[in-house]
Biopython code that builds the backbone (N, CA, C, O; Angstrom):
import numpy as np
from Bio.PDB.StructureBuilder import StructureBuilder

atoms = [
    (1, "UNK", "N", (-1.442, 2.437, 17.866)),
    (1, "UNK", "CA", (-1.873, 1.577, 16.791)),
    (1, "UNK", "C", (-2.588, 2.370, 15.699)),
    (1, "UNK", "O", (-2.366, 2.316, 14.490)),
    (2, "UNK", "N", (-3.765, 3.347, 16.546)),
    (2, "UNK", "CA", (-4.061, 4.134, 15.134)),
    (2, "UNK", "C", (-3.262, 5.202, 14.271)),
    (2, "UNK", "O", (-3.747, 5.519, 13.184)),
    (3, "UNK", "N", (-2.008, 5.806, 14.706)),
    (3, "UNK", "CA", (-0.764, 6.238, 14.128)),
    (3, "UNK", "C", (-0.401, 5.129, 13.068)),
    (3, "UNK", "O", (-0.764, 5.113, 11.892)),
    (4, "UNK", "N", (0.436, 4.149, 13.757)),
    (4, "UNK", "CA", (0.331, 3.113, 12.845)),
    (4, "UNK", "C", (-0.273, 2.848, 11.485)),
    (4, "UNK", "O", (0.243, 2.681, 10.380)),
    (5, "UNK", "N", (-2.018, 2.863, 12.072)),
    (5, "UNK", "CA", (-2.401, 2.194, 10.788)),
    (5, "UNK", "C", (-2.377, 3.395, 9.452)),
    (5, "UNK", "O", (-2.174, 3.086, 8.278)),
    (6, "UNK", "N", (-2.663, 4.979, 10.013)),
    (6, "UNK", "CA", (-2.772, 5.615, 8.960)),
    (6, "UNK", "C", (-1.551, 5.503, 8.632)),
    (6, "UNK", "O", (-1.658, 5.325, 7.418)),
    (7, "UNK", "N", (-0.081, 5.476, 8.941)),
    (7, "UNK", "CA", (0.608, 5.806, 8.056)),
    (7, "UNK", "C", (0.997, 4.756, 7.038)),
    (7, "UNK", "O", (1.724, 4.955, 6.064)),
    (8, "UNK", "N", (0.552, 3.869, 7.304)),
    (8, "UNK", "CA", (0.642, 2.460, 6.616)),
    (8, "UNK", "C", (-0.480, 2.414, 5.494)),
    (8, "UNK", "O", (-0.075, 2.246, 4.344)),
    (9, "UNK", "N", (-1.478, 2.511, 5.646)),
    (9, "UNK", "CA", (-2.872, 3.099, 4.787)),
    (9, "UNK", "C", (-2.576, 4.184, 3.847)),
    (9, "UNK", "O", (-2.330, 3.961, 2.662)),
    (10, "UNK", "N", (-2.598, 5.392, 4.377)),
    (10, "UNK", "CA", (-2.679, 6.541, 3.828)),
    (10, "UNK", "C", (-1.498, 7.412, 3.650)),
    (10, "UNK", "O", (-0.460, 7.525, 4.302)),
    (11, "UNK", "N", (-2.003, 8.078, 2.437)),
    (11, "UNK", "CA", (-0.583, 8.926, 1.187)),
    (11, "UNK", "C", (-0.856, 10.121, 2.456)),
    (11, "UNK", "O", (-1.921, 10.385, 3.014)),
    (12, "UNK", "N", (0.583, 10.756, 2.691)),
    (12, "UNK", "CA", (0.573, 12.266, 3.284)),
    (12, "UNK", "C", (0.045, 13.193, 2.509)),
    (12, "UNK", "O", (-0.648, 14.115, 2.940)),
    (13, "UNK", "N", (0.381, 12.986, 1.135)),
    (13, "UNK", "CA", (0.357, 14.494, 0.310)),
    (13, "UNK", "C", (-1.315, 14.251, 0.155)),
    (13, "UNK", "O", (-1.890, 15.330, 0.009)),
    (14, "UNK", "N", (-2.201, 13.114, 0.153)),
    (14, "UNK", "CA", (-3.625, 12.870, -0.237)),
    (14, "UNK", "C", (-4.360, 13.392, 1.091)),
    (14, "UNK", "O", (-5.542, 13.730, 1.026)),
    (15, "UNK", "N", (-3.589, 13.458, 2.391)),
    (15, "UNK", "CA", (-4.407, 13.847, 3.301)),
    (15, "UNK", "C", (-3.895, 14.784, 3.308)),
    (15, "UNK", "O", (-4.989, 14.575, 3.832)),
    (16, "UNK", "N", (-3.234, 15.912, 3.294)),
    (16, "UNK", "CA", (-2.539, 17.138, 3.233)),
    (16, "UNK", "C", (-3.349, 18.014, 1.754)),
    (16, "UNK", "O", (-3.631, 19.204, 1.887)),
    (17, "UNK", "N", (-3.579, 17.469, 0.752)),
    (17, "UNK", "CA", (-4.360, 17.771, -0.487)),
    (17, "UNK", "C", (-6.165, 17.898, 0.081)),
    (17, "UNK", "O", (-6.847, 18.871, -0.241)),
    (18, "UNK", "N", (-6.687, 16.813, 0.898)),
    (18, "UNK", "CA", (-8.009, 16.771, 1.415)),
    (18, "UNK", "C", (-7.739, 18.268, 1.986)),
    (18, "UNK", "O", (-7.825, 19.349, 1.403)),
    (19, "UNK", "N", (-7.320, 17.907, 3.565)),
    (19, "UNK", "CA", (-7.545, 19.266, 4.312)),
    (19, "UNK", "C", (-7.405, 20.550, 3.481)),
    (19, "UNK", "O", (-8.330, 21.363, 3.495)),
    (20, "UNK", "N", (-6.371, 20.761, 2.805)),
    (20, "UNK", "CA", (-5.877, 21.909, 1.983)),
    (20, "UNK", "C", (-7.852, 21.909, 1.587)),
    (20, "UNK", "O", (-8.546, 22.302, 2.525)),
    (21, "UNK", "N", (-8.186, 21.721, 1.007)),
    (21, "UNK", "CA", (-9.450, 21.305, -0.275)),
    (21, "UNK", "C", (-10.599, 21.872, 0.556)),
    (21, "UNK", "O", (-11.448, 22.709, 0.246)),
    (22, "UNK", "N", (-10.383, 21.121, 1.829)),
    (22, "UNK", "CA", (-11.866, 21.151, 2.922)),
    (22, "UNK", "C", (-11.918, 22.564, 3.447)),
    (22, "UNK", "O", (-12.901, 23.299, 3.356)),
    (23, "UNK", "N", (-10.631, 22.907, 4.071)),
    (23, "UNK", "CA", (-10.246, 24.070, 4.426)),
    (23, "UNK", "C", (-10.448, 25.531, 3.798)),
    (23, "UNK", "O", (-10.689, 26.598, 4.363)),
    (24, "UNK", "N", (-10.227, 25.154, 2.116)),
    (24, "UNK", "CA", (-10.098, 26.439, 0.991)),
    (24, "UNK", "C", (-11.708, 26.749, 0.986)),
    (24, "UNK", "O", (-12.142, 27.890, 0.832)),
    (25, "UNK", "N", (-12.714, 25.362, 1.211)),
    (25, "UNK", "CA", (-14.082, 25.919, 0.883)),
    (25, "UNK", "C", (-14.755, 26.242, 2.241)),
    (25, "UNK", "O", (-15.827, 26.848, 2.239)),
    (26, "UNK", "N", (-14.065, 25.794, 3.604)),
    (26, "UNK", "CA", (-15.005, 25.987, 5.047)),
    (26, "UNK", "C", (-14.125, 26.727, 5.436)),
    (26, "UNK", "O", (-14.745, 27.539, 6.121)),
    (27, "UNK", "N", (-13.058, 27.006, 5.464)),
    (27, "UNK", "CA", (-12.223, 28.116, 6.305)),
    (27, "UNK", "C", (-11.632, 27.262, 7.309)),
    (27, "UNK", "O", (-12.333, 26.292, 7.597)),
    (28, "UNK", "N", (-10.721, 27.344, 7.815)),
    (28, "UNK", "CA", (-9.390, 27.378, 8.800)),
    (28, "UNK", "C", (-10.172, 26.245, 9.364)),
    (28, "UNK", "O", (-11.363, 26.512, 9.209)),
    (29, "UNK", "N", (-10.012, 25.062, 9.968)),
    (29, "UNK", "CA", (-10.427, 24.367, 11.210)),
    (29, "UNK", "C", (-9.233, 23.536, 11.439)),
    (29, "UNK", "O", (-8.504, 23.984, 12.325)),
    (30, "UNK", "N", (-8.802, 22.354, 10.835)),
    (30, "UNK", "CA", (-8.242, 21.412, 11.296)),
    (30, "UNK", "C", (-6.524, 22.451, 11.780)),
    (30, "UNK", "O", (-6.181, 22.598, 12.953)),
    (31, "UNK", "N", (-6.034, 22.797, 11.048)),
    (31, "UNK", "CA", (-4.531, 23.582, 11.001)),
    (31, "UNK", "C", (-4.658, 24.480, 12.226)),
    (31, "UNK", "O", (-3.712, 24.750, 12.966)),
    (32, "UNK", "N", (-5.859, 24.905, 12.375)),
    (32, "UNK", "CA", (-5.920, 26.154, 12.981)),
    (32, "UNK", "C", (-6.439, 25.402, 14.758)),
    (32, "UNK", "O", (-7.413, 24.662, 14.897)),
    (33, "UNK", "N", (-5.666, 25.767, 15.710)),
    (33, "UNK", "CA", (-6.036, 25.384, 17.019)),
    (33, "UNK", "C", (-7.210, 25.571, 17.562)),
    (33, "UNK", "O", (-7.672, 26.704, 17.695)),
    (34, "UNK", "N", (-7.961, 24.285, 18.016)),
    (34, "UNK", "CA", (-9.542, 24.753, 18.634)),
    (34, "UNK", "C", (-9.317, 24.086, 19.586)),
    (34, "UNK", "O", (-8.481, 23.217, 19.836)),
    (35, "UNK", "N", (-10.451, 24.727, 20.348)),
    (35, "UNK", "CA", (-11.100, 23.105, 21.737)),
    (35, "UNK", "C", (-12.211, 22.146, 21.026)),
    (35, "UNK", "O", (-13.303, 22.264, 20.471)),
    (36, "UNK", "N", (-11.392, 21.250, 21.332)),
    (36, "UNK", "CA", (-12.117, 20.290, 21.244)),
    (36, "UNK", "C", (-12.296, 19.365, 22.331)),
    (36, "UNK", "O", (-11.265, 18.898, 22.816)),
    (37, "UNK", "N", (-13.928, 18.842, 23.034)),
    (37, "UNK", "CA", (-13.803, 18.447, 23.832)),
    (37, "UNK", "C", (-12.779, 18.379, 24.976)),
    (37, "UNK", "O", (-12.194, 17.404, 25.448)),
    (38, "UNK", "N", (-12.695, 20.335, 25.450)),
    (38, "UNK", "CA", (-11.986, 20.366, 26.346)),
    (38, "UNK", "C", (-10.677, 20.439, 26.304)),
    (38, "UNK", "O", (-10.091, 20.914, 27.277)),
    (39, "UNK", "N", (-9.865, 19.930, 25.036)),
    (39, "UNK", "CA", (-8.764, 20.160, 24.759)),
    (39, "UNK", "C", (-8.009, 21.054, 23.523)),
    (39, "UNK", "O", (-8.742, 20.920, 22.543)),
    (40, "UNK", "N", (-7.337, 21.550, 23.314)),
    (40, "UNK", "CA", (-6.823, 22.553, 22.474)),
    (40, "UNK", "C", (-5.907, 21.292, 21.225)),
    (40, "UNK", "O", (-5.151, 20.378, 21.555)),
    (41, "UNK", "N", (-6.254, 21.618, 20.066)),
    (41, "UNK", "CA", (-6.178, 20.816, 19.006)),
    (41, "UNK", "C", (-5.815, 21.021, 17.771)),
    (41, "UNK", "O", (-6.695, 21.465, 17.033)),
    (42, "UNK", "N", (-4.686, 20.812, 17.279)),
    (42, "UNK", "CA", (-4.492, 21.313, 15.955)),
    (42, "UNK", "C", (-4.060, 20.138, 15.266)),
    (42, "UNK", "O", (-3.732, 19.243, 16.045)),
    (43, "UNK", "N", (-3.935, 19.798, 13.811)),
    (43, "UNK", "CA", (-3.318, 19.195, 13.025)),
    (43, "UNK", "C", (-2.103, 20.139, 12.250)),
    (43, "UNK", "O", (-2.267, 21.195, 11.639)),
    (44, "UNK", "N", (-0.789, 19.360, 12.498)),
    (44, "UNK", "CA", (0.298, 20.037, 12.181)),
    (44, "UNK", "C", (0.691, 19.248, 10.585)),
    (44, "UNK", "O", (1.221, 18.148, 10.737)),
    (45, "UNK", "N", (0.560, 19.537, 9.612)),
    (45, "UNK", "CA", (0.897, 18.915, 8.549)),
    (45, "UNK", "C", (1.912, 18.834, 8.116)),
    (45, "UNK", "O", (1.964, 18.402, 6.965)),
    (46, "UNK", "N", (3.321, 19.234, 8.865)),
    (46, "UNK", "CA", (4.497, 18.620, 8.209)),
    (46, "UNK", "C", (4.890, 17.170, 8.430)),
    (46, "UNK", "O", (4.434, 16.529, 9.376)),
    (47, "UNK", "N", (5.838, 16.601, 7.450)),
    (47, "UNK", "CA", (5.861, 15.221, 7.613)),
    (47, "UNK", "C", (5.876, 14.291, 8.951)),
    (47, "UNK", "O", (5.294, 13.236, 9.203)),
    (48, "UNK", "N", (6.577, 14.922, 9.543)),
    (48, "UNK", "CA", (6.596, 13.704, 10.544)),
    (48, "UNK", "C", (5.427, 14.703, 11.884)),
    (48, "UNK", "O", (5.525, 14.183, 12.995)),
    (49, "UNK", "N", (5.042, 15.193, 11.871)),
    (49, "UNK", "CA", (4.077, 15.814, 12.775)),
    (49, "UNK", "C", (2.359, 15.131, 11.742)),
    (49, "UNK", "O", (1.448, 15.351, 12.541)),
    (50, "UNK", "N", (2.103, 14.866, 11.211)),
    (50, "UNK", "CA", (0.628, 14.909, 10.043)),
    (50, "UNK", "C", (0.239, 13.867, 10.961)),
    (50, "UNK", "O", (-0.398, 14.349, 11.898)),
    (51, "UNK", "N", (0.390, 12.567, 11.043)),
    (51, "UNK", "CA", (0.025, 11.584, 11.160)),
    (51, "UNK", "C", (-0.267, 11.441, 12.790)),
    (51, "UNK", "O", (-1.382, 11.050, 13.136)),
    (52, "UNK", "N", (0.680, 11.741, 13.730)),
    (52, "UNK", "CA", (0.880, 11.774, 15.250)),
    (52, "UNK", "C", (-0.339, 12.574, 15.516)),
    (52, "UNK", "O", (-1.311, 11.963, 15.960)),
    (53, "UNK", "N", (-0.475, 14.426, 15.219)),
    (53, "UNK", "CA", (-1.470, 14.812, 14.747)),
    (53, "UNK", "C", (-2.883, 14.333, 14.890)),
    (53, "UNK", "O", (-3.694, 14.508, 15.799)),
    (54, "UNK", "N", (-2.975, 13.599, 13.607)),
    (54, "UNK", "CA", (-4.315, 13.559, 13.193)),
    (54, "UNK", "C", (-4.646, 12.251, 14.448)),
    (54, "UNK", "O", (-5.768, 12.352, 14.945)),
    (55, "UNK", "N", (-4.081, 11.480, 14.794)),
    (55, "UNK", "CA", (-4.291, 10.232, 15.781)),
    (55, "UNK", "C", (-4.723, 10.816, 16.984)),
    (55, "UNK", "O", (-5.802, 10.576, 17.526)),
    (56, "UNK", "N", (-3.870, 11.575, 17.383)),
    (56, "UNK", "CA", (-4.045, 12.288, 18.652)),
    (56, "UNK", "C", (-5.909, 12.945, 18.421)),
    (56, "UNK", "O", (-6.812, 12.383, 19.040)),
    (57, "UNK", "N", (-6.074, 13.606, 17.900)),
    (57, "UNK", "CA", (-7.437, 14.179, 17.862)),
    (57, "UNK", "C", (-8.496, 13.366, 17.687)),
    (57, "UNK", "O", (-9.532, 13.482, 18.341)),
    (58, "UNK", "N", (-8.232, 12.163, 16.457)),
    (58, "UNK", "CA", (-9.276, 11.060, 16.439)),
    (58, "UNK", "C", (-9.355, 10.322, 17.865)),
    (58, "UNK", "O", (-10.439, 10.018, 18.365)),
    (59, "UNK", "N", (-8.248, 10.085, 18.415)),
    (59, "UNK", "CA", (-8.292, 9.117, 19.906)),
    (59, "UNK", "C", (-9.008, 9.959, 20.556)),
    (59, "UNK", "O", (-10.090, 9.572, 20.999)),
    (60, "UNK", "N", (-8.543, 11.417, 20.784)),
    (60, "UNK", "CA", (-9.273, 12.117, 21.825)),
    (60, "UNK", "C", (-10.811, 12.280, 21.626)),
    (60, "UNK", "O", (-11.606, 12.327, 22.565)),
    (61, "UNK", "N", (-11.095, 12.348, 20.517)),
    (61, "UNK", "CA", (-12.413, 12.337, 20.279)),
    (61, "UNK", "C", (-13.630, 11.131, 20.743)),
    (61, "UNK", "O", (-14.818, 11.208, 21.054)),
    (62, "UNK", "N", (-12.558, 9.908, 20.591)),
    (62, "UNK", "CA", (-12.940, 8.336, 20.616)),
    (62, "UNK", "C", (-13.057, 8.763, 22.462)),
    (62, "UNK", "O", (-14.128, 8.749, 23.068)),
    (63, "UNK", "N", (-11.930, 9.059, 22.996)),
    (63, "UNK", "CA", (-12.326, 9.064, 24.342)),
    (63, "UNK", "C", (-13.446, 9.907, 25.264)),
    (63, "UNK", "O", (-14.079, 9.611, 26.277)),
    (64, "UNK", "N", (-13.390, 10.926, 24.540)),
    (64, "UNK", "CA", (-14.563, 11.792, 25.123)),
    (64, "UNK", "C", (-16.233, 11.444, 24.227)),
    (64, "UNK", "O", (-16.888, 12.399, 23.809)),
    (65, "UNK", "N", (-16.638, 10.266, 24.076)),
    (65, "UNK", "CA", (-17.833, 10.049, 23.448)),
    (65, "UNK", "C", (-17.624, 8.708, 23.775)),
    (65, "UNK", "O", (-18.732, 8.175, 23.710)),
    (66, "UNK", "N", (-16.688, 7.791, 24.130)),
    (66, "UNK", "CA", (-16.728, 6.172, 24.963)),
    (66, "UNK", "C", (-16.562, 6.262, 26.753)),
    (66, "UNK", "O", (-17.229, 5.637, 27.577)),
    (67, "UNK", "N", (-15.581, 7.132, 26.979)),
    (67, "UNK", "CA", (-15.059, 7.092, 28.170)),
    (67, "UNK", "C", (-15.849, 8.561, 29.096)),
    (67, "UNK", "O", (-15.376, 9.455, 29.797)),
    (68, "UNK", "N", (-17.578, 8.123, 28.534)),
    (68, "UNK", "CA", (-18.005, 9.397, 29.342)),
    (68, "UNK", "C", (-18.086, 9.822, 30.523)),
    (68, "UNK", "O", (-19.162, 10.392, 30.704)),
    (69, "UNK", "N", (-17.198, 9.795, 31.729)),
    (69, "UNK", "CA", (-17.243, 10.169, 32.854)),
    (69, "UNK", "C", (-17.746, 11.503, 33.709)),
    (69, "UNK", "O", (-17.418, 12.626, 33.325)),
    (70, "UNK", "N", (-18.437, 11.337, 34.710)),
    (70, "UNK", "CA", (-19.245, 12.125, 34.822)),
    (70, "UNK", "C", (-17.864, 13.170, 36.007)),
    (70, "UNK", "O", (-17.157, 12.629, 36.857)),
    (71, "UNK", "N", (-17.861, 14.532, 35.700)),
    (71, "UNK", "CA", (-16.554, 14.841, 36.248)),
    (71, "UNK", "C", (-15.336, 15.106, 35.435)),
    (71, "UNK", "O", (-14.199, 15.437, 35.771)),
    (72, "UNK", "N", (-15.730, 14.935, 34.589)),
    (72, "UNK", "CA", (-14.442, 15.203, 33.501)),
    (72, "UNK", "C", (-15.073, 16.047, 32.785)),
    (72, "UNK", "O", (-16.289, 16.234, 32.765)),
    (73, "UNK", "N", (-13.734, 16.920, 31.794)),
    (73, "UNK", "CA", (-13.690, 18.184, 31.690)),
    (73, "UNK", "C", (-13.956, 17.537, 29.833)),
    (73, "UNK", "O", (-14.830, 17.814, 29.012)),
    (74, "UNK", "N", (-12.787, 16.637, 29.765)),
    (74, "UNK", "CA", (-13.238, 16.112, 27.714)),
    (74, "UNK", "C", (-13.929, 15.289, 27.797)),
    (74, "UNK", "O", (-13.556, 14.152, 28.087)),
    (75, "UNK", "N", (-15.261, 15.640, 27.547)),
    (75, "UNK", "CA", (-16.309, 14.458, 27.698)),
    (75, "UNK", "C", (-17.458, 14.974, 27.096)),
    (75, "UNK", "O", (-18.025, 16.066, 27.117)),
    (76, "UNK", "N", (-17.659, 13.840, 26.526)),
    (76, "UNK", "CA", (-19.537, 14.345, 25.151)),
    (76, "UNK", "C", (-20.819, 14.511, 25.936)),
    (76, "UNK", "O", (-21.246, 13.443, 26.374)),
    (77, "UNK", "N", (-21.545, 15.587, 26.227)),
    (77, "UNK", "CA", (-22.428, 16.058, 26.658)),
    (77, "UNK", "C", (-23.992, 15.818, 26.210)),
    (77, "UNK", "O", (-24.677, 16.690, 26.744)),
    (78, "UNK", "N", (-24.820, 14.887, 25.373)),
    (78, "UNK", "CA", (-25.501, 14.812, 24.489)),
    (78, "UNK", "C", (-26.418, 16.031, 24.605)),
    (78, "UNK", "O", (-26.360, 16.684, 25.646)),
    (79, "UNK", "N", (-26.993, 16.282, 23.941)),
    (79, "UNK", "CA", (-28.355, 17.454, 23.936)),
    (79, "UNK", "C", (-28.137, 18.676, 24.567)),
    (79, "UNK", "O", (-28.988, 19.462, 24.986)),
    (80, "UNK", "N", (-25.965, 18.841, 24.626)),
    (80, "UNK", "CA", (-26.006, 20.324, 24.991)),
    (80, "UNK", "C", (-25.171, 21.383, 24.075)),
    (80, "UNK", "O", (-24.624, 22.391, 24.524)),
    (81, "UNK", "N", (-25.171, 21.009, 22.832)),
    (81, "UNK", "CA", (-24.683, 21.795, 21.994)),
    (81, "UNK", "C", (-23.447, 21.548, 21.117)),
    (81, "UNK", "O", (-23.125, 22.085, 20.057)),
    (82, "UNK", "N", (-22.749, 20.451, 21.950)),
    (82, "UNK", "CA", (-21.485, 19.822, 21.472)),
    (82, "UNK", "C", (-21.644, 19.002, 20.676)),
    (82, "UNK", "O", (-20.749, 18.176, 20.499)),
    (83, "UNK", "N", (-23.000, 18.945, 19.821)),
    (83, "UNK", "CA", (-22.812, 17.844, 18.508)),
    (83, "UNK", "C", (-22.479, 19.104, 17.655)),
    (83, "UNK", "O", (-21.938, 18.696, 16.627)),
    (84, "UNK", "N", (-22.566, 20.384, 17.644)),
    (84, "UNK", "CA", (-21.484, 20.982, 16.465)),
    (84, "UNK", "C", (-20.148, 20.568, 16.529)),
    (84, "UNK", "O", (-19.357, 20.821, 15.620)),
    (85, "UNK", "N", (-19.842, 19.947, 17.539)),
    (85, "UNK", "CA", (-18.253, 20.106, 17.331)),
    (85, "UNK", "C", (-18.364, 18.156, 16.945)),
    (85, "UNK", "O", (-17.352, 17.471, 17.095)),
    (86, "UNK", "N", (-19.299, 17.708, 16.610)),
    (86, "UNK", "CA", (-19.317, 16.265, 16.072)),
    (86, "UNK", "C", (-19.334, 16.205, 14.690)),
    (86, "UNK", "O", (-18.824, 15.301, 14.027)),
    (87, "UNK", "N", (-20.007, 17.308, 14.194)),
    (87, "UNK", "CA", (-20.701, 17.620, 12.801)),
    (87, "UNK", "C", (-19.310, 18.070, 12.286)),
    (87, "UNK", "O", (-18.943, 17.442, 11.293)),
    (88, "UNK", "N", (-18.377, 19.104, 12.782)),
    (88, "UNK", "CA", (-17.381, 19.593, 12.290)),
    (88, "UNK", "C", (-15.938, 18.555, 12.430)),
    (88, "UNK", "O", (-14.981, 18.678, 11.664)),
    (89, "UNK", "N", (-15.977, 17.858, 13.193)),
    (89, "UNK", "CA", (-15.270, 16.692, 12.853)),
    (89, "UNK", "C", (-15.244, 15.751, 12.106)),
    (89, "UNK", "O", (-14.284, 15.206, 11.561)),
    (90, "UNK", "N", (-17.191, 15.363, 12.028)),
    (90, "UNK", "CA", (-17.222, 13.816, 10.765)),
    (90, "UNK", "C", (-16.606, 14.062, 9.689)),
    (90, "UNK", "O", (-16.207, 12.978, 9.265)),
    (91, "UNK", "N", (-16.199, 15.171, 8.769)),
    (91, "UNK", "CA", (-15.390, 15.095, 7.412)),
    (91, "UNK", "C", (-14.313, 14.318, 7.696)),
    (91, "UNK", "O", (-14.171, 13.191, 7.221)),
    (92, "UNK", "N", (-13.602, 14.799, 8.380)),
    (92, "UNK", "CA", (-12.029, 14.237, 9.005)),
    (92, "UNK", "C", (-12.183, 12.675, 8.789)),
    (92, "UNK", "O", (-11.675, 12.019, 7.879)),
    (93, "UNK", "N", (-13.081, 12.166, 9.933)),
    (93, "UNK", "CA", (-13.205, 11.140, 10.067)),
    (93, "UNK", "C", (-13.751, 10.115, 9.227)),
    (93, "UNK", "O", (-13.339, 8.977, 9.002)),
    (94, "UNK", "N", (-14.695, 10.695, 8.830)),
    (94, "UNK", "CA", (-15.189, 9.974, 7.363)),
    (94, "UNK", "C", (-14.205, 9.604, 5.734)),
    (94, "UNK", "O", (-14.185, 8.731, 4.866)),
    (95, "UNK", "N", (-13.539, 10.813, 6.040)),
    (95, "UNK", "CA", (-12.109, 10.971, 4.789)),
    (95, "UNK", "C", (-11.197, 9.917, 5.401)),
    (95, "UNK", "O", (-10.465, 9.300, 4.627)),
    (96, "UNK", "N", (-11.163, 9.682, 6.500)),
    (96, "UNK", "CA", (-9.873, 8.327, 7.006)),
    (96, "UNK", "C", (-10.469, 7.201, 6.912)),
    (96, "UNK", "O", (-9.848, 6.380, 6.236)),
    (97, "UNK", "N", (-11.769, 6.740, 7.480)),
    (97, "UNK", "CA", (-12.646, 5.843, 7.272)),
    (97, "UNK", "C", (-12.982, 5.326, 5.777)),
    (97, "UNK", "O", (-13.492, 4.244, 5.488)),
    (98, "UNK", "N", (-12.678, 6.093, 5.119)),
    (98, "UNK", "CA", (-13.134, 5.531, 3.357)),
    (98, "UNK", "C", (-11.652, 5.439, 2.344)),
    (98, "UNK", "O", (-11.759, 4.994, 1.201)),
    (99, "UNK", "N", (-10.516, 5.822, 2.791)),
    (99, "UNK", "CA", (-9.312, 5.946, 2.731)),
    (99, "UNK", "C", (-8.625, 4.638, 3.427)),
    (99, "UNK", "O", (-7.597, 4.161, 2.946)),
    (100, "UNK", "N", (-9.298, 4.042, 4.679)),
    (100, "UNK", "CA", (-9.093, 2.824, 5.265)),
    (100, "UNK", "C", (-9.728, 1.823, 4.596)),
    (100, "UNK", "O", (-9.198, 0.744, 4.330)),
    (101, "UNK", "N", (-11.115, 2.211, 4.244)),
    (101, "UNK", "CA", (-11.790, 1.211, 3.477)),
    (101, "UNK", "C", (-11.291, 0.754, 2.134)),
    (101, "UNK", "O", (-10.821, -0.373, 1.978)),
    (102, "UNK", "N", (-11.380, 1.513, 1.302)),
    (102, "UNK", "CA", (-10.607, 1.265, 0.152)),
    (102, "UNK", "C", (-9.200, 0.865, -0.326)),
    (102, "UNK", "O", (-8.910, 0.667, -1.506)),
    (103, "UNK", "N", (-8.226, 0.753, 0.879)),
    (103, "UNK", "CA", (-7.264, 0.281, 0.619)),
    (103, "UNK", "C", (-6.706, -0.971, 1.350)),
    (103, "UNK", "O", (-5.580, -1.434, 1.171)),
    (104, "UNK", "N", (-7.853, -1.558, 2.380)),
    (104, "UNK", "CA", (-7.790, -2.805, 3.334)),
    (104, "UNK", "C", (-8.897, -3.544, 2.999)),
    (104, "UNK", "O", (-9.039, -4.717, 3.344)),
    (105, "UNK", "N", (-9.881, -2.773, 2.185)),
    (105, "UNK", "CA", (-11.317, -3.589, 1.929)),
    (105, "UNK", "C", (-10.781, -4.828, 0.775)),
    (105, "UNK", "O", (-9.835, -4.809, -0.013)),
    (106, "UNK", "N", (-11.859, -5.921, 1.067)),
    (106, "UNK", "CA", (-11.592, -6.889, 0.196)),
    (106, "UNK", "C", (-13.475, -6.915, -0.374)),
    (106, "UNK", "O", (-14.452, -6.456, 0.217)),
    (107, "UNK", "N", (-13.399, -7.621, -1.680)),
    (107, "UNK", "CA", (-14.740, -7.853, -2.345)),
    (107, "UNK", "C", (-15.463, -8.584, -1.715)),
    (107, "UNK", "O", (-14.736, -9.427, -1.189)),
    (108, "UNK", "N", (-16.808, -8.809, -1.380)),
    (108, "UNK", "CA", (-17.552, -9.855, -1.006)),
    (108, "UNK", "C", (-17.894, -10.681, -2.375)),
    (108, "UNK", "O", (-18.039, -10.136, -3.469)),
    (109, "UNK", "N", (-17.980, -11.849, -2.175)),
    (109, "UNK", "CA", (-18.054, -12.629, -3.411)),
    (109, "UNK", "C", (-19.485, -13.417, -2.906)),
    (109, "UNK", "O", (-19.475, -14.379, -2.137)),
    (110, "UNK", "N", (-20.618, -12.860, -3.448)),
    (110, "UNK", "CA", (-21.747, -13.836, -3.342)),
    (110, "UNK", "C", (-22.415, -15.147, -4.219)),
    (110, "UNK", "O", (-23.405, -15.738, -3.787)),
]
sb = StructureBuilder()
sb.init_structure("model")
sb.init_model(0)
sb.init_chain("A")
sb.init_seg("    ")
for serial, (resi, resn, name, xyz) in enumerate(atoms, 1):
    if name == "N":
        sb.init_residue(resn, " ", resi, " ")
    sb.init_atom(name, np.array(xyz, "f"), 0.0, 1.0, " ", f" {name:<3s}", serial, name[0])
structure = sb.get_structure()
């Protein structure tokens, strides 16, 4: 479903233009393979890979910070160092989140 909604929401070339942008001023992260919470992670930006991609990493992220099981290997640790890898994700997430907002948001009329 969240595949879905970005590609229905959001322009490829506008999220392909972000990262390009984020990337040119912080250096390599999203394109470039990391661990993240335990898993190895890249965003592939050609067309039909961008979107599958970027879902896959937001879910995994959603699961290792909801589905904290004690015993598991992708899972959010609080107060042991792994909010850098929270801090280096919120752009991502915040750029889809306001990209969702603005194109599903409606006015409040008071």
């Amino acid at each position: 479903m969240l595949q879905t909604a970005l590609e229905q929401y959001l322009d490829k070339d506008s999220v392909r233009q972000w990262i390009a942008t984020y990337e040119g001023n912080n250096g390599p992260h999203y394109t470039e393979e990391r661990e993240v919470f335990g898993e190895p992670l890249r965003i592939d930006t050609s067309d039909n890979q961008l979107f599958p991609t970027i879902a896959a990493r937001v879910y995994h992220i959603r699961n290792a910070l909801v589905h904290n099981k004690e015993g598991e290997i992708s899972r959010f640790i609080p107060f042991s160092g792994q909010e850098k890898i929270l801090l280096s994700e919120a752009p991502l997430l915040q750029f889809i989140a306001e990209e969702l907002i603005l194109k599903t948001g409606k006015d409040v009329q008071f």
